[in-house]
Every structure is written in C-alpha cells, then in structure tokens.
C-alpha positions as semicolon CSV with decimal commas, in nm:
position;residue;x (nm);y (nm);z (nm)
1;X;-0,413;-1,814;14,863
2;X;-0,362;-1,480;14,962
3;X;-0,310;-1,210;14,687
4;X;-0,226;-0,834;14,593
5;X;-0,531;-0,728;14,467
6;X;-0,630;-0,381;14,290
7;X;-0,946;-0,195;14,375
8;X;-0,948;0,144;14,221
9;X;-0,698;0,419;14,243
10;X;-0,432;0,418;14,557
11;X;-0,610;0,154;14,639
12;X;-0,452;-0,230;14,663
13;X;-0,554;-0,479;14,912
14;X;-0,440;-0,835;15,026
15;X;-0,736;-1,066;14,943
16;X;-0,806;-1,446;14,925
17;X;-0,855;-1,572;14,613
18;X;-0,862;-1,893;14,385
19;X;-0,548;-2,113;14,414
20;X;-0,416;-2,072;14,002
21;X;-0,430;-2,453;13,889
22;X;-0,275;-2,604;13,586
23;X;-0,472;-2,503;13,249
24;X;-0,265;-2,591;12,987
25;X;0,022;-2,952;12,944
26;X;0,314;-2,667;12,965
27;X;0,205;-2,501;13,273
28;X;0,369;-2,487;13,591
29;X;0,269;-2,339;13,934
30;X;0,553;-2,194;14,138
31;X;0,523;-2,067;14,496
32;X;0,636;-1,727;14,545
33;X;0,944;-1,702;14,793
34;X;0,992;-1,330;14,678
35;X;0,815;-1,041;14,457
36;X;0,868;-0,730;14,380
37;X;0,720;-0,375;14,353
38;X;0,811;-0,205;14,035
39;X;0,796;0,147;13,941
40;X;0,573;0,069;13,674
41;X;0,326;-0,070;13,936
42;X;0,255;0,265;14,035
43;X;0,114;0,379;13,699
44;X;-0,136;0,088;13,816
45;X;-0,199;0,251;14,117
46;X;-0,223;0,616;14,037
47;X;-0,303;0,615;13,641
48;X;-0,420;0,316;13,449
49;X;-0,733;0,235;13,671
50;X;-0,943;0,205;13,318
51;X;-0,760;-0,054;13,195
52;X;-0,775;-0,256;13,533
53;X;-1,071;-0,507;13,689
54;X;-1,133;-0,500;14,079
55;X;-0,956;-0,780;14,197
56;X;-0,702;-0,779;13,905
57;X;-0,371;-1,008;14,080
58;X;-0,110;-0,751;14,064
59;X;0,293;-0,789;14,044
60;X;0,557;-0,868;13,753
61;X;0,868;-0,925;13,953
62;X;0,862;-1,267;14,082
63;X;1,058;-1,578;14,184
64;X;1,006;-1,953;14,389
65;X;0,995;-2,306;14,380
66;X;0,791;-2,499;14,143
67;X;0,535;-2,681;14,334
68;X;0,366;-2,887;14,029
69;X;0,398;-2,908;13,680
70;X;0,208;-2,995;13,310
71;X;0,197;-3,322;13,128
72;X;0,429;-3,218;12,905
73;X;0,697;-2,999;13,134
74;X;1,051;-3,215;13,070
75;X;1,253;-2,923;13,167
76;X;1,152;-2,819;13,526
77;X;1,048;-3,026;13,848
78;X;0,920;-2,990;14,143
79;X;1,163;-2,876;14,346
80;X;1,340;-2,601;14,114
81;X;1,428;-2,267;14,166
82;X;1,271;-2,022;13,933
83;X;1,266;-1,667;13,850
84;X;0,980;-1,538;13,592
85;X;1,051;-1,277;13,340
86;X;0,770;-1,009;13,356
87;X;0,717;-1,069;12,962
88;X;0,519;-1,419;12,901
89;X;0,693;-1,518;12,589
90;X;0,726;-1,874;12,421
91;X;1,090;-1,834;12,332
92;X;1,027;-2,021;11,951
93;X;0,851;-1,753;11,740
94;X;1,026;-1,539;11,499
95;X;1,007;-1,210;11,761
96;X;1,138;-1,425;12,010
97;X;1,393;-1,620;11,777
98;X;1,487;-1,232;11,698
99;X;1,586;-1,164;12,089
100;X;1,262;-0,973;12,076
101;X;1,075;-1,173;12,377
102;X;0,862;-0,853;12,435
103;X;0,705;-0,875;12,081
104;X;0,582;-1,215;12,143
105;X;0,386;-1,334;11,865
106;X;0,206;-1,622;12,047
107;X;0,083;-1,411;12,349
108;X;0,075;-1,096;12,164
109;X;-0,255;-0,872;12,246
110;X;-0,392;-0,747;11,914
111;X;-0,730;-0,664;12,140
112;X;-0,538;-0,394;12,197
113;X;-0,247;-0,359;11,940
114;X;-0,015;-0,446;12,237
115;X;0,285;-0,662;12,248
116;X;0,374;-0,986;12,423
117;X;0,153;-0,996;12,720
118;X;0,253;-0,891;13,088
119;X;0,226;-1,094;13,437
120;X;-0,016;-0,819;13,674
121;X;-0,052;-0,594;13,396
122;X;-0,396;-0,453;13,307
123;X;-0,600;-0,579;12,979
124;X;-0,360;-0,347;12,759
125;X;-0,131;-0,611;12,835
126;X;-0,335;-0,954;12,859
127;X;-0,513;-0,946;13,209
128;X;-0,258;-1,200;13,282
129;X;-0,240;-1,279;13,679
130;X;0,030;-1,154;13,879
131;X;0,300;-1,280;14,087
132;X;0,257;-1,070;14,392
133;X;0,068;-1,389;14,541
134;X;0,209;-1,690;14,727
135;X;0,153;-1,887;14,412
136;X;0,115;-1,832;14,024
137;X;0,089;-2,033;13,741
138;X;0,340;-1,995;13,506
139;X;0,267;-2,059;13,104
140;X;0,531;-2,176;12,834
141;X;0,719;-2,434;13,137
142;X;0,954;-2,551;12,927
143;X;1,138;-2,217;12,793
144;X;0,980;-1,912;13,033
145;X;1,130;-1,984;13,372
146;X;1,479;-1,853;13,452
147;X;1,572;-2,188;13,641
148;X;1,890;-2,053;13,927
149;X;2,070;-2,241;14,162
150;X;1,967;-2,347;14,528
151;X;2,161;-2,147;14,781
152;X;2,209;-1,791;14,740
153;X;1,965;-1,547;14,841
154;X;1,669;-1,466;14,643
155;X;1,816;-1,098;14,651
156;X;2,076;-1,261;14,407
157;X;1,840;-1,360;14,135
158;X;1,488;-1,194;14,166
159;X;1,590;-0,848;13,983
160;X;1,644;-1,119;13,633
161;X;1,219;-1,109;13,658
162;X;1,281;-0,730;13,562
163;X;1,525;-0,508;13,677
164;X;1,818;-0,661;13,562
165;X;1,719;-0,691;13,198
166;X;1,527;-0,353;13,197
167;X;1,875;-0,179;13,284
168;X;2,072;-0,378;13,109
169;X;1,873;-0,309;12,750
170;X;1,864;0,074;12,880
171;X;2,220;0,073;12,879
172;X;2,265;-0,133;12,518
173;X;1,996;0,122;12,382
174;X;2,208;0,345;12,488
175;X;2,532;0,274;12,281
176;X;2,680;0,305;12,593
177;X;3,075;0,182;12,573
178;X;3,406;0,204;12,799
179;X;3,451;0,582;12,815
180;X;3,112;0,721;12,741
181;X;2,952;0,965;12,904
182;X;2,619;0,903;13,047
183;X;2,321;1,060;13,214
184;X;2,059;0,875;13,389
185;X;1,724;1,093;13,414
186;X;1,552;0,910;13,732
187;X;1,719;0,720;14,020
188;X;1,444;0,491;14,119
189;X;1,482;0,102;14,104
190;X;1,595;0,123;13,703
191;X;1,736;0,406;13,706
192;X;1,972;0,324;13,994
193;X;2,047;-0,051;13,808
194;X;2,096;0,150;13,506
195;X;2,353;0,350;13,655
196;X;2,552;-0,013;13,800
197;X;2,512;-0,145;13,462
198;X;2,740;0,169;13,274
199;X;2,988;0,205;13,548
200;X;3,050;-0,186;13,491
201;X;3,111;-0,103;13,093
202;X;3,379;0,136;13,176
203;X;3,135;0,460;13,131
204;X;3,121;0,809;13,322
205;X;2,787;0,835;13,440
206;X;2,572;1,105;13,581
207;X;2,250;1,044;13,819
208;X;1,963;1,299;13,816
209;X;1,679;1,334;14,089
210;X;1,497;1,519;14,328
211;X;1,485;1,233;14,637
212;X;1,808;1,259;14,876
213;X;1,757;0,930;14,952
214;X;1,805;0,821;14,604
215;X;2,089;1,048;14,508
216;X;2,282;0,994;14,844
217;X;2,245;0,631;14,724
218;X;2,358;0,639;14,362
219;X;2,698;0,904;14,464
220;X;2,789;0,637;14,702
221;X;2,876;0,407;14,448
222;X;3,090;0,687;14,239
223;X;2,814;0,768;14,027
224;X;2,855;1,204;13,971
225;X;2,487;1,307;14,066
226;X;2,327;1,632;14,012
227;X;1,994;1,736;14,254
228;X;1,733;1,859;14,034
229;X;1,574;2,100;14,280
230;X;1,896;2,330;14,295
231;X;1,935;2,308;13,884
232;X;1,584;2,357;13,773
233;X;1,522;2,504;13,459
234;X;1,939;2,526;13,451
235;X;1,970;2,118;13,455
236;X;2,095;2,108;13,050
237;X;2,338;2,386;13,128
238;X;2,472;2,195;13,418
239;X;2,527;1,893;13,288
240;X;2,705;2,032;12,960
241;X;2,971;2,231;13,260
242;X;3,032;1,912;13,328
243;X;3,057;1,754;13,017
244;X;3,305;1,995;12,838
245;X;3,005;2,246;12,693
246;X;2,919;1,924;12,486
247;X;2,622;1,714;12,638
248;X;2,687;1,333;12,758
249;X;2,711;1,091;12,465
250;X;2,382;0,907;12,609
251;X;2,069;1,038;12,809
252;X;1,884;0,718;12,951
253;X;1,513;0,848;13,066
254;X;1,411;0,657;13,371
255;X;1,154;0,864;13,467
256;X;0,868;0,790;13,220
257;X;0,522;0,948;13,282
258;X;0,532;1,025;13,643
259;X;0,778;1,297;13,525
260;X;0,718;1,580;13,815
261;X;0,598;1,925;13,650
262;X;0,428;1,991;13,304
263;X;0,093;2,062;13,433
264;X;-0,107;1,945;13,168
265;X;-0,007;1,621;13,143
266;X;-0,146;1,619;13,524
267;X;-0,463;1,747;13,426
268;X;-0,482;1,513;13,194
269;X;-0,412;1,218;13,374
270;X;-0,610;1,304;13,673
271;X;-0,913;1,349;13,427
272;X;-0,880;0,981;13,318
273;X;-0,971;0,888;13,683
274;X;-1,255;1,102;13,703
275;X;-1,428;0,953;13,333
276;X;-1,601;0,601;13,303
277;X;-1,385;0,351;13,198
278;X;-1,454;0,334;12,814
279;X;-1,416;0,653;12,769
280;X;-1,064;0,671;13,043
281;X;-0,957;0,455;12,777
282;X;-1,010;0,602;12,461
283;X;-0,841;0,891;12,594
284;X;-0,532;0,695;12,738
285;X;-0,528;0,536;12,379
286;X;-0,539;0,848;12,169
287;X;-0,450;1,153;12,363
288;X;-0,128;1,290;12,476
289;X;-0,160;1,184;12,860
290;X;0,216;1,217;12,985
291;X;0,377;1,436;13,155
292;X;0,723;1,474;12,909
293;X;0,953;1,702;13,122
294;X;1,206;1,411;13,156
295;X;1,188;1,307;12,781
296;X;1,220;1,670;12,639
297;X;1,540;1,727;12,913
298;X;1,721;1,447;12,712
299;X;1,630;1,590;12,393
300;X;1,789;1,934;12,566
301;X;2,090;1,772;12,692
302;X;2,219;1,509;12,478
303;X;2,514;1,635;12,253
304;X;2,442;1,602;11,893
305;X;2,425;1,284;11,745
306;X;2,407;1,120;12,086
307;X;2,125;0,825;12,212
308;X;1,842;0,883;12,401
309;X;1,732;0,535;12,571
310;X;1,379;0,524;12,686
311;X;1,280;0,303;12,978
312;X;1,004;0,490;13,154
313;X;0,723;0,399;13,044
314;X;0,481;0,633;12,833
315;X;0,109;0,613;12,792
316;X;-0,015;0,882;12,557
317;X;-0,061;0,836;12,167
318;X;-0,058;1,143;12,050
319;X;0,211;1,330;12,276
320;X;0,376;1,630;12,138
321;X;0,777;1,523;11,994
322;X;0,998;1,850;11,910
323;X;1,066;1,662;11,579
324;X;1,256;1,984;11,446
325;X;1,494;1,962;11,745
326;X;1,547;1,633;11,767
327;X;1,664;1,627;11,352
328;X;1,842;1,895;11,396
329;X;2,094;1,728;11,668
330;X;2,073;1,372;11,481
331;X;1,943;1,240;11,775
332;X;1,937;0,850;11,800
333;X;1,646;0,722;11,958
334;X;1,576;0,368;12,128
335;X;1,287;0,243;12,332
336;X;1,091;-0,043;12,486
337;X;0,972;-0,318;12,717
338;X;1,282;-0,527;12,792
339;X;1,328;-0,841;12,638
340;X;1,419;-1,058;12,922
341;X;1,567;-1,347;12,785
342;X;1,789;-1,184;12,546
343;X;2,003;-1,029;12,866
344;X;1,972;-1,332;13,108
345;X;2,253;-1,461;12,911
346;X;2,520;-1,129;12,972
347;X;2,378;-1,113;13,313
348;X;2,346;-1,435;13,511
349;X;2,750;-1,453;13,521
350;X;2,793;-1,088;13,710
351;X;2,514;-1,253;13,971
352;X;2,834;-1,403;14,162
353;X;2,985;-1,390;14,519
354;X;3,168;-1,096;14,384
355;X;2,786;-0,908;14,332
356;X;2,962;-0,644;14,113
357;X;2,627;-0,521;14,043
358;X;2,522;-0,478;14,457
359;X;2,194;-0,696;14,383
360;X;2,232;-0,841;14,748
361;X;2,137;-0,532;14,904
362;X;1,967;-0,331;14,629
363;X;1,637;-0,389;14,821
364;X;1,584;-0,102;15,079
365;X;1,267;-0,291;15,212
366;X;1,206;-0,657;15,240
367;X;0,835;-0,672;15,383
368;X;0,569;-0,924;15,409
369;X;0,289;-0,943;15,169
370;X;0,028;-0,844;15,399
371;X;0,211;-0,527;15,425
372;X;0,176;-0,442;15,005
373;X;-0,065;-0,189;15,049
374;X;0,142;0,014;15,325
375;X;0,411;-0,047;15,051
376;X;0,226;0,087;14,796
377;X;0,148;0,427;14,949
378;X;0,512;0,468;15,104
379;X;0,681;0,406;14,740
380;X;0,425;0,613;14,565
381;X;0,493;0,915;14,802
382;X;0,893;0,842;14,767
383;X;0,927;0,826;15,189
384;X;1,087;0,625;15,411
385;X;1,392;0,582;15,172
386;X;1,225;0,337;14,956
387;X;1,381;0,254;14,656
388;X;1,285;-0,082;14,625
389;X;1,069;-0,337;14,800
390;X;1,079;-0,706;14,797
391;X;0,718;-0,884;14,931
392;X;0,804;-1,228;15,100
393;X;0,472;-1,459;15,063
C-alpha cells in the first residue's frame, strides 16, 4: 500500500510499504477514504525527529470502511463506516471507565512515562502506525472505532478522529459557559474549532493570530479577532480594552510550542536536530525546549481567577512557569491530550444537516495522498491559505 512516511526533518515521503494484516482476534483493518494533517504533525516534521524511525507511518486523523475483521470483532463488519480516535484506548480500564481515554492503562507507554499510545506518533507515544495510508489496522475492534452512518460526506465525521474532541475538551477545560468571555491564542485547525465550539455555548470569544488567512476566516463567523502583528508586546492591554480593563474569563492556548518569538526556545529546539538521537532525546525529556510566548500571554491576560486551557502541545520538562504570577491571580489551569470518546457523545448530534459547527467546509484543502509532502511544506510555512488539509487515499 502506499504510505506517508517520515525521513528526517521537513522531510515526508509517499512510500510502499507492508499491507498492516490482522495481529490480534480484536483487530480490524479499515481502508482510508480520508486523513488528516494535524498541527501536531508538524512538531513531527520540524522538532521531534529523535523520537521518530525512517519510515515511521505517519497521521492520527483518520476515517474508512472496514475491509476485514478479528475472530472475535461482534461489533463491526465489513462494510462499516468508521472514524478512529487518534488515542488507541480499550474503553474498559479504570482511566477509560473515568472518561480519561488518553490515560489508557492497557496501551499506556511506561517506556517512556507516556500515556495511552498515539496512531503516527513517534516512540514517546507507542510507534503505533499511522493512518495517513490507504489502509490501517485498527486495535481494540469492538469499542475504538467511531462507527457513522453511510451517506454524508466524510467532511461530516472525520474531525471526531481529532479535532472535534480536541476543541471540544479545550472549551470544557475552559469553564467556558453562555456569557463568558473567551480568548483563543492560535487560529489554526483547533484553534479555529475551538472558537465554533464557544460561540455554540453562548460565549463572547476573541481569536488571536498573525496569518490573514486565518483571522479573515475566524471574523467571518462573528468571532472578534485581534492581529498580533499590530498589538505586539501591547496584545494583554488590548484585549483587557476590550474586555472592560478586566481580562476574558478564559484564555484557551492553541498555539503550543511552535509559539513564534522567544529565541531560546528556538535555539533550543533547532539544537535537538543537530545532536544524535539519544542524546536529542534526553534533552527533549529534561530540558526546557519550548518556545512559551503563547502560554505566558494567557498567564498576562486572563483576569484573576480565570482558566487557562492548554491544547498546544508542549515538549520541554523543565520549562520555566511564573509560579508567583500565576498564584497571585488564582489562575485555574487545565491541560491535555483529548479524550476522544468522552466528547463523541456531546458531539455526534451537532454533526447534522444543520452543520452548526461548519465541519462540511472546515477543510481548506482536500488533496491526494501522493501530494502529503507538498502538503507538508505548504502548512508548515502557513501559505496558500491552509488551514486544514484532508489526504484522500
């Protein structure tokens, strides 16, 4: 089958590799109709190289048909429509009996100290293959797959593998209610589904970036936005003119370590590319490695005893926290890899004709696989006006 495949830094190819067969009675194999590029797949791309293999499968964010199923599968067939939640989870252990699908306790990686393991997400998280393929076998058959109805549009159900869920626990992190104020730090993919998710609660919500394409997209669904390249070092004083001198009642950081600025957090990322792998990791593991612009503007602007939601992802162990700061404002603070299948309940009944959430044309590029690692590059360098790509196998 044909695959999206990573070979070092910025650089992901489409190779041929292995069908995935069945290993295990509960195992299905479902062929991809549609995948998508996440955010987080860039950190693969530009930052967590030492934790990666050449020829790693790559991709979290996928949907399709089952094509054949395990001795012991009773709840799927051939024939069903599937989405896969990016978190491989068993659904029956006490994390996941808890709602808390991401703390897995059967696939949990305690190689690492890591939670439930990840589809096409480096050893950190399992070394489990990916779903940007035309086919992927699928563990846990009987309670992992999202099975969806035949008919709509893939674009209907594909963001439950990720997006969906991600924003939807951003926004329940959040505290956010009808009337709240909210700022969303980051318009990408989450960001933007983070901002849909508030406005549907009933909250006031602010969008903050630096891409046109992204804020021109966000204000055109009545979501206030302010353009960080004209507020600059100003941004906390112009979001509390617009919140009565006060601060929004929520900051949700979408932005995670990619955060533009703070030089050394660069540095220190680009030095992980440029050490052998062992010790890339050991500095991943136990240095402060992230850039934390985004996460010390929420501290800034959140009024006092607000919630800070963190969905961008961080890598660093032993980043700095302005602990004094953040007591001082009795700051709440939430974080996390979403749990999928604790949402997919709230969720699947706003995935009507209605879309109130816009998931039919949330994708600003539907391309085919063979085009991933033009797709790659173009998201990475924010052009084109991509926001989010969908790969069709």
């Amino acid at each position: 089958m044909k695959a999206v495949t990573w070979h070092g830094k910025r650089d992901v190819r489409v190779d041929t590799v292995p069908d995935p067969i069945l290993k295990e009675p509960e195992d299905v194999i479902v062929k991809i109709t549609s995948s998508g590029i996440c955010g987080s797949d860039l950190h693969l791309y530009e930052v967590l190289g030492p934790f990666l293999t050449e020829g790693d499968i790559l991709g979290h964010e996928p949907m399709g048909v089952v094509e054949e199923v395990g001795s012991r599968v009773t709840n799927l067939k051939p024939g069903d429509r599937v989405v896969i939640p990016f978190n491989v989870s068993c659904n029956h252990c006490v994390m996941c009996n808890q709602g808390l699908q991401s703390q897995c306790e059967t696939t949990q990686v305690r190689e690492h100290g890591s939670g439930a393991a990840l589809f096409g997400y480096t050893k950190l998280y399992g070394q489990v293959p990916g779903g940007q393929a035309e086919y992927l076998r699928v563990p846990f058959g009987n309670s992992l797959p999202i099975k969806v109805p035949d008919g709509p549009p893939d674009d209907r159900f594909v963001y439950l593998s990720d997006v969906l869920p991600t924003a939807w626990q951003a926004v329940e992190y959040a505290d956010v209610r009808e009337g709240s104020i909210v700022a969303v730090l980051g318009l990408g993919p989450i960001g933007d589904m983070a901002c849909r998710v508030a406005q549907q609660k009933n909250a006031r919500v602010i969008g903050i970036d630096l891409v046109p394409e992204r804020l021109a997209r966000a204000k055109a669904r009545g979501v206030e936005t302010i353009d960080l390249r004209g507020a600059g070092k100003r941004l906390t004083e112009v979001v509390r003119d617009l919140t009565n001198g006060r601060g929004p009642d929520a900051v949700i950081d979408a932005v995670g370590m990619e955060a533009h600025g703070a030089p050394v957090g660069k540095i220190a990322q680009q030095l992980t590319g440029l050490l052998p792998d062992t010790m890339a990791q050991r500095l991943m593991k136990e240095a402060g490695v992230d850039r934390l612009r985004a996460l010390y503007s929420a501290i800034d602007m959140v009024r006092r005893g607000g919630t800070i939601s963190i969905v961008g992802v961080y890598g660093g162990m032993a980043d700095p926290m302005p602990m004094l700061t953040m007591f001082d404002k009795q700051v709440q603070l939430r974080m996390g890899q979403a749990n999928v299948w604790r949402w997919v309940p709230e969720i699947l009944p706003l995935l009507t004709d209605d879309d109130p959430l816009g998931v039919e044309d949330f994708a600003t590029h539907r391309l085919p696989l063979e085009d991933a690692p033009k797709a790659y590059e173009t998201f990475q360098k924010k052009n084109d006006g991509m926001v989010k790509v969908l790969l069709k196998p």
